[in-house]
TIMI-2910 file (N, C-alpha, C, CB; in pm, 1 decimal, decimal comma, always signed):
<rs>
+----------+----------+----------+----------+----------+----------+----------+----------+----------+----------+----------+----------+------+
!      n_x !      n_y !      n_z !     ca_x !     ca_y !     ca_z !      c_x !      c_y !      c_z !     cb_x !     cb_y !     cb_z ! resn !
+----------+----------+----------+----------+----------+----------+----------+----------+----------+----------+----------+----------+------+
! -14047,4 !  -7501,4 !  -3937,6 ! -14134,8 !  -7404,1 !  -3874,8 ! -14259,3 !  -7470,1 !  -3817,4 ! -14173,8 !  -7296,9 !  -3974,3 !  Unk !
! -14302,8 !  -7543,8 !  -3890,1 ! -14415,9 !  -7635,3 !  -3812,2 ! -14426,7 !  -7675,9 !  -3696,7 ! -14431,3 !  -7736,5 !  -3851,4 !  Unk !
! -14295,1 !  -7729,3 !  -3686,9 ! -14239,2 !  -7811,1 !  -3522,7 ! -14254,1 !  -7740,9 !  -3479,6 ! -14111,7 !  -7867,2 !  -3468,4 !  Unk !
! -14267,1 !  -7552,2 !  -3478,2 ! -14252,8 !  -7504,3 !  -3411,3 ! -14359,5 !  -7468,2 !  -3324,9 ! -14197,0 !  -7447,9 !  -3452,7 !  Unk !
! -14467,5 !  -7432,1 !  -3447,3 ! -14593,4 !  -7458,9 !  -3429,4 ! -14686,0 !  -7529,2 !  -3360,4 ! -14611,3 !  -7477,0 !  -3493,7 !  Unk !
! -14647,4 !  -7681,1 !  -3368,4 ! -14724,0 !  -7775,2 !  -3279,5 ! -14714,4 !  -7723,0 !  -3133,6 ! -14665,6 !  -7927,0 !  -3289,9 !  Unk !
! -14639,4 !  -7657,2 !  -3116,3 ! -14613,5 !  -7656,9 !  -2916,1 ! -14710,5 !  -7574,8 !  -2860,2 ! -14450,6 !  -7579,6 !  -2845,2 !  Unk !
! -14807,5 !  -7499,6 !  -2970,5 ! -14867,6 !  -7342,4 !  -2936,5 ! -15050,0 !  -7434,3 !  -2928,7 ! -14828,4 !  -7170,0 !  -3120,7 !  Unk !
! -15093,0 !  -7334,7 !  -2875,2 ! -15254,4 !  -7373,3 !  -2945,1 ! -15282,6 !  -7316,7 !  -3018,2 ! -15370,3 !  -7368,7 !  -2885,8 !  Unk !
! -15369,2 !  -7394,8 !  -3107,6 ! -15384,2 !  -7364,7 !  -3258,2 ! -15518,7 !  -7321,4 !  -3278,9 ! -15354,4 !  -7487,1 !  -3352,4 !  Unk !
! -15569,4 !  -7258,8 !  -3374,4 ! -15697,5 !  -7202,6 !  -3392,1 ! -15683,9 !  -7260,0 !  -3551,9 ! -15719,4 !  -7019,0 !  -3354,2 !  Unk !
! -15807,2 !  -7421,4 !  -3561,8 ! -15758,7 !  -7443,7 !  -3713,8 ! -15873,8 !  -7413,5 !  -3785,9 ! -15705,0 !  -7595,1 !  -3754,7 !  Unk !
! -15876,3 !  -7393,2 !  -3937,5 ! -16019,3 !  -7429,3 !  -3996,5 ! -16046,9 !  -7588,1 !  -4024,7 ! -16036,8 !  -7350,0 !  -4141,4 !  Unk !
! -16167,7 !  -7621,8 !  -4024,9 ! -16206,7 !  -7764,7 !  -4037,2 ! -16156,0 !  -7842,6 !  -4143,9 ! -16339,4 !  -7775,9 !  -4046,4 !  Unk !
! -16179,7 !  -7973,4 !  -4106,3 ! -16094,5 !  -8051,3 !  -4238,2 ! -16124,1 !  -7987,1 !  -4361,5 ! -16135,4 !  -8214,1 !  -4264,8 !  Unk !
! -16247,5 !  -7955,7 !  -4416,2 ! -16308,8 !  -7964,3 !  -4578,5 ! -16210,2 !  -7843,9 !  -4611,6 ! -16512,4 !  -7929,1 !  -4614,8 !  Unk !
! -16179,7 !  -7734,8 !  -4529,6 ! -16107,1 !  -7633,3 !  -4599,5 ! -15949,0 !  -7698,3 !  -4651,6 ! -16093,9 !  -7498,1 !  -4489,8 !  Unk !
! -15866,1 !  -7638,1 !  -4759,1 ! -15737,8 !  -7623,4 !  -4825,6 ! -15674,0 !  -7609,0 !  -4701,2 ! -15715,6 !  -7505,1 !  -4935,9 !  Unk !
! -15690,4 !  -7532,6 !  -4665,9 ! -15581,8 !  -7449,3 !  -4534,0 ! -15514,1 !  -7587,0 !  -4430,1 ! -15713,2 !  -7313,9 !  -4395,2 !  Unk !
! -15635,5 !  -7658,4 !  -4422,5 ! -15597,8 !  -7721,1 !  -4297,7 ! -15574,4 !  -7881,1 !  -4401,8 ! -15743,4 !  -7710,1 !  -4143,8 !  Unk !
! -15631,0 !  -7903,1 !  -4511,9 ! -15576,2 !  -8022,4 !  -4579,6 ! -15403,5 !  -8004,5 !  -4602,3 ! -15661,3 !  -8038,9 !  -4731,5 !  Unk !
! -15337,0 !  -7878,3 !  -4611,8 ! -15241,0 !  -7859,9 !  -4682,6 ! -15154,6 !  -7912,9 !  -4544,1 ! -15226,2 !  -7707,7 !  -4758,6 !  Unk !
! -15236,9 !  -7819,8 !  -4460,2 ! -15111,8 !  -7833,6 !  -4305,2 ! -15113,7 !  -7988,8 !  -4246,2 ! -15175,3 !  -7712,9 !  -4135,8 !  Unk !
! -15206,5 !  -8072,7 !  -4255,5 ! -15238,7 !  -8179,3 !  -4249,6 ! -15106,6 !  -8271,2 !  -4342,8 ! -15389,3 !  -8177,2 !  -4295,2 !  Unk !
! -15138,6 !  -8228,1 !  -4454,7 ! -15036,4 !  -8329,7 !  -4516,9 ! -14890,7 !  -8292,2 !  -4493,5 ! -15056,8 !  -8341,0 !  -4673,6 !  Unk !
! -14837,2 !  -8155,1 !  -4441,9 ! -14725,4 !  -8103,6 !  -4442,0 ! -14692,3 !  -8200,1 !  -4325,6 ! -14714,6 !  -7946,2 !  -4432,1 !  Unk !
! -14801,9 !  -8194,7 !  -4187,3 ! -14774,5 !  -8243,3 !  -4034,5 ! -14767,4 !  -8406,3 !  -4108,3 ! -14928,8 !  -8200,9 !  -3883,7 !  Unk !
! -14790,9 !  -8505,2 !  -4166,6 ! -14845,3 !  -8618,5 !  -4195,7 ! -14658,0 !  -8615,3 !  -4211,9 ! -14988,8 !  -8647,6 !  -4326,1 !  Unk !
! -14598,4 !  -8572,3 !  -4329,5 ! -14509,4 !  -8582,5 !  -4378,8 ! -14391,4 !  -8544,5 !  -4270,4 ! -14527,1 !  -8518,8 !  -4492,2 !  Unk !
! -14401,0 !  -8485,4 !  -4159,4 ! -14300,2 !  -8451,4 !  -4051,3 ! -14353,2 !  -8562,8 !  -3908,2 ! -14312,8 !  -8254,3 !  -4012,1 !  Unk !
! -14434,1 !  -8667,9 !  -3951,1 ! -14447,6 !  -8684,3 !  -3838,0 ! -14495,9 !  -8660,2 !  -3724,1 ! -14402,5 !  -8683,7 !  -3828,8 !  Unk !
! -14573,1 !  -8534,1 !  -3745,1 ! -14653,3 !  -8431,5 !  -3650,3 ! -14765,7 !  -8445,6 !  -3609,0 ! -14670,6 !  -8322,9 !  -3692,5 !  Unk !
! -14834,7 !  -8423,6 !  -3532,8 ! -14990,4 !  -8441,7 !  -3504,6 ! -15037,0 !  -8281,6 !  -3511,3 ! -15028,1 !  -8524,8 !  -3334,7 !  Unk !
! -15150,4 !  -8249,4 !  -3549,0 ! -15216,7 !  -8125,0 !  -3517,6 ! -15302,2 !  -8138,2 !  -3474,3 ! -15241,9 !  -8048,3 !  -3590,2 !  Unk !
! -15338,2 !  -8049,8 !  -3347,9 ! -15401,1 !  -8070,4 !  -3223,6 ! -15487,5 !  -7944,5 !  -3177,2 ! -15293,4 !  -8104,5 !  -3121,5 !  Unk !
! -15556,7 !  -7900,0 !  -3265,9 ! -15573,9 !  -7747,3 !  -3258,8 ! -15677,1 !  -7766,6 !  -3111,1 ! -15660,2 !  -7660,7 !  -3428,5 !  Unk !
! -15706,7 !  -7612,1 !  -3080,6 ! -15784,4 !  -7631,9 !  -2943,1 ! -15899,2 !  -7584,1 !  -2994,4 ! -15734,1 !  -7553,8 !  -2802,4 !  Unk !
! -15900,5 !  -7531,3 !  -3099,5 ! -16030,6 !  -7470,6 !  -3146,4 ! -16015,7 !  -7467,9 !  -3313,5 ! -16054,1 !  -7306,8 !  -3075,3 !  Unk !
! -16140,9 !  -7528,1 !  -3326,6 ! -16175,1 !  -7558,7 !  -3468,2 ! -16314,9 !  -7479,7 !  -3533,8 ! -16195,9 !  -7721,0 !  -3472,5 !  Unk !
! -16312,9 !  -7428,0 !  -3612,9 ! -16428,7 !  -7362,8 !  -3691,0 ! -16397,7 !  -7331,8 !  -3880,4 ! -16453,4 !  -7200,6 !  -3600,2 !  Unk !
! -16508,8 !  -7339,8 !  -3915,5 ! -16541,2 !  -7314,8 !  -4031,1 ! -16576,4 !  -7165,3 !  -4112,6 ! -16629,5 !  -7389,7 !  -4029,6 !  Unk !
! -16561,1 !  -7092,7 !  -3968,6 ! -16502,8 !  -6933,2 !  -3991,9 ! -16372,8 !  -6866,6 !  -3971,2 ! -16568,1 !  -6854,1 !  -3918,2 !  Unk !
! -16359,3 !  -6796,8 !  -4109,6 ! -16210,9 !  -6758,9 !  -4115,3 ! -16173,7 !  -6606,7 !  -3993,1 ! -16178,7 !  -6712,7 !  -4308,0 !  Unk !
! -16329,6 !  -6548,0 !  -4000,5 ! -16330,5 !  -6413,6 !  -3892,6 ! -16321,0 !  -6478,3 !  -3770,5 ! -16472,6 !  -6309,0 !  -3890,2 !  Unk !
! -16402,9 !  -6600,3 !  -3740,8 ! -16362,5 !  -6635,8 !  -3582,3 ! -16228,5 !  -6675,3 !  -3536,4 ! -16439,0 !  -6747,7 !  -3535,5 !  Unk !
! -16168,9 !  -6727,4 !  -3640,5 ! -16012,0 !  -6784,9 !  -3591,2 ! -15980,0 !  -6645,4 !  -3565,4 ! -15891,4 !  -6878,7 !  -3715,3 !  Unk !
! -15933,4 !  -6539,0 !  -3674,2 ! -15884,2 !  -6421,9 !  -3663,9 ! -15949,9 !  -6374,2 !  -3532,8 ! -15907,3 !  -6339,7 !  -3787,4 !  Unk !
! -16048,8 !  -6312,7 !  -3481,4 ! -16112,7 !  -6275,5 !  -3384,1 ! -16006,2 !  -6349,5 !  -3270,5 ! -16273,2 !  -6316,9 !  -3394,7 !  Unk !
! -16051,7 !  -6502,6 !  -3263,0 ! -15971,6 !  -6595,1 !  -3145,2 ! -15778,0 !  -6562,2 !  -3119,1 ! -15994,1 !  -6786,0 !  -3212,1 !  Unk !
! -15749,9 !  -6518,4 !  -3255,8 ! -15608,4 !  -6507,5 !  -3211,9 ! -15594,8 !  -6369,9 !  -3204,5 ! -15500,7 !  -6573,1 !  -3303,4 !  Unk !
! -15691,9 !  -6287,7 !  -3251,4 ! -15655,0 !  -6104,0 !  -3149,6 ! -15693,6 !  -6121,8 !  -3014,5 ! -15768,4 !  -5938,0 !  -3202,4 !  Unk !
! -15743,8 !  -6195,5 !  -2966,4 ! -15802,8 !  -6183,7 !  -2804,8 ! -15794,7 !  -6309,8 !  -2761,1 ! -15962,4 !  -6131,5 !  -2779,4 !  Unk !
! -15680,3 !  -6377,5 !  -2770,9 ! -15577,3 !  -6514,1 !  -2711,1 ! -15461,1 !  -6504,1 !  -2774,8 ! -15628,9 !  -6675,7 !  -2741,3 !  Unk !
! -15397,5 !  -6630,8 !  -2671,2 ! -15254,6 !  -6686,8 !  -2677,3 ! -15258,5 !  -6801,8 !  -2827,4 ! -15216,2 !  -6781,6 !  -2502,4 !  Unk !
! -15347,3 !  -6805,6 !  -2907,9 ! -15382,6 !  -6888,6 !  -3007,1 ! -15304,0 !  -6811,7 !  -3140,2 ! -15553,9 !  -6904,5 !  -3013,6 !  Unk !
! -15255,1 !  -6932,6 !  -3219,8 ! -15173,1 !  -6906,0 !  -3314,2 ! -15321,0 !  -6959,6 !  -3438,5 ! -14997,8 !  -7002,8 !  -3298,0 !  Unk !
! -15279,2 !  -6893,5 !  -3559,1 ! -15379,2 !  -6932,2 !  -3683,0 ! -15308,7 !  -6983,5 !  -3789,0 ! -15461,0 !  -6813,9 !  -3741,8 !  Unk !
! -15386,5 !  -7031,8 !  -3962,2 ! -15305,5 !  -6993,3 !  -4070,2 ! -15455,0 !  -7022,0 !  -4132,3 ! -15146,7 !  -7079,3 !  -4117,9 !  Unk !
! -15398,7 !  -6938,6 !  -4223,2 ! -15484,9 !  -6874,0 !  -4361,5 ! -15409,6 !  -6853,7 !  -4486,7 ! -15543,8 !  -6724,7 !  -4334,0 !  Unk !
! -15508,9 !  -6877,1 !  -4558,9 ! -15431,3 !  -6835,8 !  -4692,8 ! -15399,6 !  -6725,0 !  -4758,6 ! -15475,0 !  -6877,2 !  -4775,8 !  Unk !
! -15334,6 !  -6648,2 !  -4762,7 ! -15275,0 !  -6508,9 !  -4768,1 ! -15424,6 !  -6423,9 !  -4836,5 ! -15107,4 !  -6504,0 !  -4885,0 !  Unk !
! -15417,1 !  -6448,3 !  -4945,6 ! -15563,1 !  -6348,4 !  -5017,6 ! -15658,6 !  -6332,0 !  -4884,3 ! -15679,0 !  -6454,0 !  -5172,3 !  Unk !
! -15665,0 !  -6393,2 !  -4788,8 ! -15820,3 !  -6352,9 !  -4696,6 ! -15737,5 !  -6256,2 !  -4593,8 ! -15925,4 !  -6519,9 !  -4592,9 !  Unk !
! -15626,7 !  -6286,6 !  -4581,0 ! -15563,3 !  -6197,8 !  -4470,4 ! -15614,6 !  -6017,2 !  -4501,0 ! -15367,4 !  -6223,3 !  -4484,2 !  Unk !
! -15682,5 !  -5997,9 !  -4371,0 ! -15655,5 !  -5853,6 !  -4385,2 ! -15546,1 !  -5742,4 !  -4400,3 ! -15695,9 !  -5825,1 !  -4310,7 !  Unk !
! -15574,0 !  -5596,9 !  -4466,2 ! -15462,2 !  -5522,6 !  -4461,3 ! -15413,3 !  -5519,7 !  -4310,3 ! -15490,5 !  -5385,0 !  -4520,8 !  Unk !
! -15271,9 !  -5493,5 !  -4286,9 ! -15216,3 !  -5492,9 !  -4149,6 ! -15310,3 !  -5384,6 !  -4066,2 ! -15047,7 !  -5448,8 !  -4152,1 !  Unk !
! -15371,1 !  -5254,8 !  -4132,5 ! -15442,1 !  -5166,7 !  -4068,3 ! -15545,2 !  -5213,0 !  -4012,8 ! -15472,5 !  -5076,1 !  -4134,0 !  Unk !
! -15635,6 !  -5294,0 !  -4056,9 ! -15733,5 !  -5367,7 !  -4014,7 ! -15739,4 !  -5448,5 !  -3915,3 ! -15762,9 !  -5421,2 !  -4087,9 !  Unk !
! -15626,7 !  -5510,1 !  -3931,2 ! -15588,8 !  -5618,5 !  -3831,8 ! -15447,3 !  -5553,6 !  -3692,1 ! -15518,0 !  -5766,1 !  -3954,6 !  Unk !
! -15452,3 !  -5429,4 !  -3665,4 ! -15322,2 !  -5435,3 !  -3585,6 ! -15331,7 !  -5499,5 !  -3467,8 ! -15268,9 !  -5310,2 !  -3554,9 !  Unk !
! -15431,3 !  -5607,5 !  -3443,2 ! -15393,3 !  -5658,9 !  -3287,4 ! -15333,7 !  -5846,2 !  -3375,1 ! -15600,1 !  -5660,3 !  -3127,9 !  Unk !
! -15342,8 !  -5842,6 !  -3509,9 ! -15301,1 !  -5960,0 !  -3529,7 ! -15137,0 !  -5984,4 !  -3636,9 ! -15436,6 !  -6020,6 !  -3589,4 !  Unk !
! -15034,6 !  -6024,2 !  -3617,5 ! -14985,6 !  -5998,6 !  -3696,7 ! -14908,8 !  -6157,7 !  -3785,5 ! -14912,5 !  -5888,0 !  -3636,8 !  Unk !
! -14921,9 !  -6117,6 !  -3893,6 ! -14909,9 !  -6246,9 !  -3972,5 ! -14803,3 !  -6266,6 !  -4053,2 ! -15012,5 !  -6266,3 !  -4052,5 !  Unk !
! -14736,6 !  -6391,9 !  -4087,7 ! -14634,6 !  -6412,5 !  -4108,9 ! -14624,9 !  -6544,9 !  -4244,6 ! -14581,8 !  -6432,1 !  -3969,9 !  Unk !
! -14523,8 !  -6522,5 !  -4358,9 ! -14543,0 !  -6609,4 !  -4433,7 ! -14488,5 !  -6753,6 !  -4410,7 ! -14508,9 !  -6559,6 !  -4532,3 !  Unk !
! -14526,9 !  -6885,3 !  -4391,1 ! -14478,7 !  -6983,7 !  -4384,5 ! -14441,4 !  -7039,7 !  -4495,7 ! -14537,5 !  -7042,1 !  -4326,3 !  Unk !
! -14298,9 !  -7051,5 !  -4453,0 ! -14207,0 !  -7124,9 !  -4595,8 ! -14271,2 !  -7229,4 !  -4694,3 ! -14075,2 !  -7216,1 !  -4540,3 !  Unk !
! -14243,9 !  -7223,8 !  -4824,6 ! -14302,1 !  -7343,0 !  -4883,9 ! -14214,9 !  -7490,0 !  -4855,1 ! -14311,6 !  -7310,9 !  -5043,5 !  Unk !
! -14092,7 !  -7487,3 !  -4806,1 ! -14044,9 !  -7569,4 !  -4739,8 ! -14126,8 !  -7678,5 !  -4636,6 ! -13966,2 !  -7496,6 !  -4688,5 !  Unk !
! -14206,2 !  -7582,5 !  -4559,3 ! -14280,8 !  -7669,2 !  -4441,5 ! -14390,5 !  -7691,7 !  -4514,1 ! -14316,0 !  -7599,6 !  -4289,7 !  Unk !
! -14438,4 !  -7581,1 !  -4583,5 ! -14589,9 !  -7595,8 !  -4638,5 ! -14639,1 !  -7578,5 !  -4732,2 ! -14662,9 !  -7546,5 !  -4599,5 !  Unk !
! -14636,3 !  -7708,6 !  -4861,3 ! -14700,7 !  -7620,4 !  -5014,6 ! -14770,4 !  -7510,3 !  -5043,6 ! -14783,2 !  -7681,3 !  -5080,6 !  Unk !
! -14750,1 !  -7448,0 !  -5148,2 ! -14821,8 !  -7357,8 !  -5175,1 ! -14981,3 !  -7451,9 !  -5240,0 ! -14727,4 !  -7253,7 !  -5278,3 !  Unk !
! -15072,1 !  -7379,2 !  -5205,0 ! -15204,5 !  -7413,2 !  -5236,8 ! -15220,7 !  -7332,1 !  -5384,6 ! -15315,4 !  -7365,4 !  -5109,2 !  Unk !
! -15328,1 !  -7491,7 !  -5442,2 ! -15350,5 !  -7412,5 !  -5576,8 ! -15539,0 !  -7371,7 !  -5597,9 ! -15283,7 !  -7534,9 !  -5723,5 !  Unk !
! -15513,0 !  -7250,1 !  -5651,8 ! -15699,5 !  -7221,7 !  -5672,4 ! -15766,9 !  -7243,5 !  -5788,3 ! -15747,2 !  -7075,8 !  -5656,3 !  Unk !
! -15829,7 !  -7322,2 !  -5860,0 ! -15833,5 !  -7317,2 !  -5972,3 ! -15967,4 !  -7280,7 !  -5992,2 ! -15786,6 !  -7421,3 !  -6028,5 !  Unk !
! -16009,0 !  -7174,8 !  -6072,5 ! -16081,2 !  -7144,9 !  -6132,6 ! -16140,5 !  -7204,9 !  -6250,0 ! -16048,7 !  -7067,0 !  -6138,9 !  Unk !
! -16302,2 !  -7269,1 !  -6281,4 ! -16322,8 !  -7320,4 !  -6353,1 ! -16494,5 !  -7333,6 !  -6385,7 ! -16245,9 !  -7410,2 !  -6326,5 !  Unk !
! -16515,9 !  -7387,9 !  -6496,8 ! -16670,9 !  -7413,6 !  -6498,5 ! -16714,1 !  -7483,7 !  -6621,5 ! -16753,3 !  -7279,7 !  -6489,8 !  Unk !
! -16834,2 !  -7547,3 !  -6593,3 ! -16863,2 !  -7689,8 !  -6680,8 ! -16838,9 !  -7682,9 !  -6823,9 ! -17015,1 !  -7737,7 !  -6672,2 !  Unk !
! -16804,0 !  -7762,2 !  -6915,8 ! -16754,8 !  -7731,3 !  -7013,0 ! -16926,9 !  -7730,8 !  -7081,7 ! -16621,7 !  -7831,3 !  -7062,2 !  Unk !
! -16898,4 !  -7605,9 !  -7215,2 ! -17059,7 !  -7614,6 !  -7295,9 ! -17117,5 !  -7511,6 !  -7228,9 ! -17165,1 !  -7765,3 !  -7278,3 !  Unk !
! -17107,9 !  -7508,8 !  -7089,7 ! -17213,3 !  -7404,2 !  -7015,7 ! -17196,3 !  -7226,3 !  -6993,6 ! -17219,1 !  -7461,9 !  -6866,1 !  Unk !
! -17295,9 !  -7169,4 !  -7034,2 ! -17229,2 !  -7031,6 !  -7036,3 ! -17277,9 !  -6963,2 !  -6879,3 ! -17292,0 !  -6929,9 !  -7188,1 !  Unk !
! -17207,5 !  -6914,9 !  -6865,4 ! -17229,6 !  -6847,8 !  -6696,0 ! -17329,7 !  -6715,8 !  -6763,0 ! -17031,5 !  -6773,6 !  -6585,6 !  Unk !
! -17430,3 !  -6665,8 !  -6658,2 ! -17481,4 !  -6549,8 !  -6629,9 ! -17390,0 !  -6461,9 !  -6665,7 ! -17521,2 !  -6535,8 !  -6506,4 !  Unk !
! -17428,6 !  -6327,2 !  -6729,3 ! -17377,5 !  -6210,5 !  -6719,5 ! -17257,1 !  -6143,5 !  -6609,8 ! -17484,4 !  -6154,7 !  -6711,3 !  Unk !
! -17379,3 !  -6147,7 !  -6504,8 ! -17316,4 !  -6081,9 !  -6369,3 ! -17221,2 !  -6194,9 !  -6313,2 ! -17442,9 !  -6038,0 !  -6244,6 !  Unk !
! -17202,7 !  -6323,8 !  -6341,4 ! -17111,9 !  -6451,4 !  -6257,5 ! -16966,0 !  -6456,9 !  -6379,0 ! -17232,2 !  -6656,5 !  -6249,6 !  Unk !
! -17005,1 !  -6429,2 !  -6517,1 ! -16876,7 !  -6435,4 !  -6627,5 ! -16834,3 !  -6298,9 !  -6581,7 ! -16912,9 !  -6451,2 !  -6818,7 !  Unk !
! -16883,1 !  -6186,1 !  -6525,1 ! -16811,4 !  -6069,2 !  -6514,5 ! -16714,5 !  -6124,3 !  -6410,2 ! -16897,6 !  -5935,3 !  -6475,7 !  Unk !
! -16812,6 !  -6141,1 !  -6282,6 ! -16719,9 !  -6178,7 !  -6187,3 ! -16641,1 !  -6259,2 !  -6176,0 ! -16752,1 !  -6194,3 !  -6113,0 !  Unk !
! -16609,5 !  -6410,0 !  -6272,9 ! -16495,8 !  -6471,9 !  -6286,8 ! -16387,2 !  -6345,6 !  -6378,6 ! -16533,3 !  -6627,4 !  -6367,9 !  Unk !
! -16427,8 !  -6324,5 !  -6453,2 ! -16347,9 !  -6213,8 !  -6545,0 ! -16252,5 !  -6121,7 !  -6415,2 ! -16487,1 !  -6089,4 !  -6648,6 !  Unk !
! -16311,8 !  -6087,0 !  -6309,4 ! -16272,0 !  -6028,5 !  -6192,2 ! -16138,7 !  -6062,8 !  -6138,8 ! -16363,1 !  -6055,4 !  -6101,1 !  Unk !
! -16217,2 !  -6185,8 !  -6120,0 ! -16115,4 !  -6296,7 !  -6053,0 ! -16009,9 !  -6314,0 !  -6110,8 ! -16158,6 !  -6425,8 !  -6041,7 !  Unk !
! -15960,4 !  -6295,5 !  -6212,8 ! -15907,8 !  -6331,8 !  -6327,5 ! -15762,6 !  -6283,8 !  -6342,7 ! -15991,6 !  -6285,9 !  -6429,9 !  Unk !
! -15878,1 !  -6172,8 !  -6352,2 ! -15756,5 !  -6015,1 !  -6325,5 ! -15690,3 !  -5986,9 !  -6191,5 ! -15842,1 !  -5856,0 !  -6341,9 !  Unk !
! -15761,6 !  -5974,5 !  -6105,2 ! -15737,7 !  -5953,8 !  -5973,8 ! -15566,3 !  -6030,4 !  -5975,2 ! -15875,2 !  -6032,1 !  -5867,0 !  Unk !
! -15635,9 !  -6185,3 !  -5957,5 ! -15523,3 !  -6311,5 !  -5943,6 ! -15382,8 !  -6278,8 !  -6011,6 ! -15582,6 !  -6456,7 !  -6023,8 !  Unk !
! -15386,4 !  -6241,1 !  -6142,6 ! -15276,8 !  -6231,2 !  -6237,8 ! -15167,8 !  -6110,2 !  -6200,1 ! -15342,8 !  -6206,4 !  -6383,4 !  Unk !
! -15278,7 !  -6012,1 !  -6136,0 ! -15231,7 !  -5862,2 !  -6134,4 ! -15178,7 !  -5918,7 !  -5991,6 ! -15358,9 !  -5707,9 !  -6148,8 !  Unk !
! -15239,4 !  -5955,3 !  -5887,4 ! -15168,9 !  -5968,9 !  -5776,8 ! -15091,9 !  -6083,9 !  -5688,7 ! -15237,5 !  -5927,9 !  -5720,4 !  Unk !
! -15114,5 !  -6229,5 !  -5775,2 ! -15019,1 !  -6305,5 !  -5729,1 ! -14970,7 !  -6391,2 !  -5838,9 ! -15062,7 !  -6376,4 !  -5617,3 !  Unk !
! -14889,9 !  -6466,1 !  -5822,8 ! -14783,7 !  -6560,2 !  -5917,3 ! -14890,9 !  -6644,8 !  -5956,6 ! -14640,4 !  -6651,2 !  -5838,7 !  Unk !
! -14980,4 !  -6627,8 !  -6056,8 ! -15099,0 !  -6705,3 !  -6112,8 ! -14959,5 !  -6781,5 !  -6281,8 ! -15293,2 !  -6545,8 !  -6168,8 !  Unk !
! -15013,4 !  -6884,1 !  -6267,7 ! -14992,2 !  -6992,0 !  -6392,6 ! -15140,3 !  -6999,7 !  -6456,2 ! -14934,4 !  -7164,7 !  -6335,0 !  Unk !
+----------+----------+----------+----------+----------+----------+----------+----------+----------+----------+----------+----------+------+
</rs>
């Protein structure tokens, strides 16, 4: 699916993000170059760029909007074949106790993750 990919213009996020390290090593491993035409460090501008262009994206599923939100964009899962699955790990210094309001919100996270995707 990648190969397929390269032929389109691409709307990527910048190196430091997962998204584009993952596709990076997938293209590394096929031989591929990625050549995006537009690069940013916002996940709304790519989205924005591919409702109002010929520009293809990828993101990591959790940021994707509901389809209602998004009906001028429509998104598609890429095989783990072409492209590892990315891992998120949640974590924090050992000894140190988080704030109230930041242990709730990992607690959030927690749940959220378990309840809605294939969390290990």
């Amino acid at each position: 699916m990648l190969e397929l990919c390269v032929d389109y213009p691409m709307a990527l996020p910048s190196m430091p993000y997962g998204v584009r390290a993952l596709m990076e090593q997938a293209a590394t491993k096929k031989n591929l170059t990625l050549d995006p035409v537009i690069q940013s460090d916002s996940f709304e501008f790519l989205r924005h760029v591919v409702a109002n262009n010929e520009n293809i994206a990828f993101q990591i599923e959790i940021g994707l909007p509901t389809q209602s939100a998004a009906a001028a964009v429509v998104s598609r899962p890429v095989s783990e074949q072409d492209l590892p699955a990315g891992r998120l790990h949640l974590t924090q210094l050992r000894g140190r106790s988080l704030p109230v309001a930041a242990a709730r919100f990992a607690d959030q996270l927690q749940t959220s993750f378990t309840e809605n995707f294939d969390c290990v």
